[in-house]
DOTILO-419006 format. One record per residue (C-alpha): residue in one letter; x, y, z. Coordinates in nm, 3 decimals. Example, Ala and Ser with C-alpha at 12.3 -4.5 7.8 and 13.67 -1.06 7.14 Angstrom:
# DOTILO-419006
ATOM / A / 1.230 / -0.450 / 0.780
ATOM / S / 1.367 / -0.106 / 0.714
//
This chain:
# DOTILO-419006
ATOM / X / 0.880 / -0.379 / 0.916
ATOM / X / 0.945 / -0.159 / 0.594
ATOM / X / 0.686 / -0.032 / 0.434
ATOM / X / 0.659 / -0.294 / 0.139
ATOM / X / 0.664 / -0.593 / 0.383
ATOM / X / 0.363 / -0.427 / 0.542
ATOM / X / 0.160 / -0.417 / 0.222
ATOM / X / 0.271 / -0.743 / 0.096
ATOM / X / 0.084 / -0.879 / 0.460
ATOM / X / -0.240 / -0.637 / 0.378
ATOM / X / -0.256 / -0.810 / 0.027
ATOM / X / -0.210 / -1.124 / 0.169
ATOM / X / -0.503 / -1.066 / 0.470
ATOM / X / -0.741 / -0.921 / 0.250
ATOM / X / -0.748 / -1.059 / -0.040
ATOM / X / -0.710 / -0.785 / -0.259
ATOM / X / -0.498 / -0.790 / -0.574
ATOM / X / -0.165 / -0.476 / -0.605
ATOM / X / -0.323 / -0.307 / -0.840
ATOM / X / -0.690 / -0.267 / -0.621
ATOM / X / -0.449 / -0.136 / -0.334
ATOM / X / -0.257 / 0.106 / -0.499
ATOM / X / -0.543 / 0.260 / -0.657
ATOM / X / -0.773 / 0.284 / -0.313
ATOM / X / -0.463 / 0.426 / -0.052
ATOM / X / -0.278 / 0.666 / -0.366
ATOM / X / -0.488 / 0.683 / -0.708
ATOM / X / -0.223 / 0.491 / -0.830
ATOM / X / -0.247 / 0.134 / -0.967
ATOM / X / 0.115 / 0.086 / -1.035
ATOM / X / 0.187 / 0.182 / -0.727
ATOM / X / 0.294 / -0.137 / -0.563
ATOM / X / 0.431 / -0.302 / -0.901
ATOM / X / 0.675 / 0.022 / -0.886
ATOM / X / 0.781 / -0.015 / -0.537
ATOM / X / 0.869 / -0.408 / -0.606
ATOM / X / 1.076 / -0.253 / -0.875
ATOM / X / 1.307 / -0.015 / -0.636
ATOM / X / 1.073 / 0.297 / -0.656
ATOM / X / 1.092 / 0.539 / -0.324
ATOM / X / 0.750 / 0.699 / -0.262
ATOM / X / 0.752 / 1.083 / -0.154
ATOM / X / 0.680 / 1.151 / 0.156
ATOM / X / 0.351 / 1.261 / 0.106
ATOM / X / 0.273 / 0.943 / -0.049
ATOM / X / 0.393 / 0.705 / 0.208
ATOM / X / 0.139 / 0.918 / 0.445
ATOM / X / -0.114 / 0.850 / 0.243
ATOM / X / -0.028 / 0.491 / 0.250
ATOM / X / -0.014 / 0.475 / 0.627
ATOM / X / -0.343 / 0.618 / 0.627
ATOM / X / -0.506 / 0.401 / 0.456
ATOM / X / -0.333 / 0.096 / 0.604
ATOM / X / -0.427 / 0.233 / 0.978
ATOM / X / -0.771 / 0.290 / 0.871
ATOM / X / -0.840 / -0.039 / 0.700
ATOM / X / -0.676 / -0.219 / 1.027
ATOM / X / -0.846 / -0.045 / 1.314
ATOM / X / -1.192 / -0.146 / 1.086
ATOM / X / -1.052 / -0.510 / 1.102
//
C-alpha cells in the first residue's frame, strides 16, 4: 500500500482532519495537502511518518 493510501485509511479510522496529522507525525500541516498534490517526502520524513503511524496503531 503506498504511503498516501496508508494515511488516507489513518484519517479515515481516526477521525482526525490532514492538517491535525501532518502537524503531529512531521511539524508540518501541509504535509498531506502537498503529498495529494505530487510532493515526494525525504527520506527522513517518510520515517518519521512510519513512526508515528506504527506507534498510533500498536496503541489501537
Amino acid at each position: 500500500m503506498k504511503l498516501l493510501d496508508r494515511i488516507e485509511l489513518h484519517l479515515r479510522e481516526t477521525h482526525i482532519s490532514a492538517t491535525r496529522f501532518g502537524r503531529r507525525a512531521v511539524g508540518d500541516p501541509r504535509f498531506v495537502l502537498d503529498l495529494r498534490m505530487g510532493r515526494r517526502p525525504r527520506r527522513r520524513t517518510l520515517e518519521r511518518v512510519e513512526t508515528y503511524l506504527n506507534s498510533h496503531h500498536q496503541s489501537n
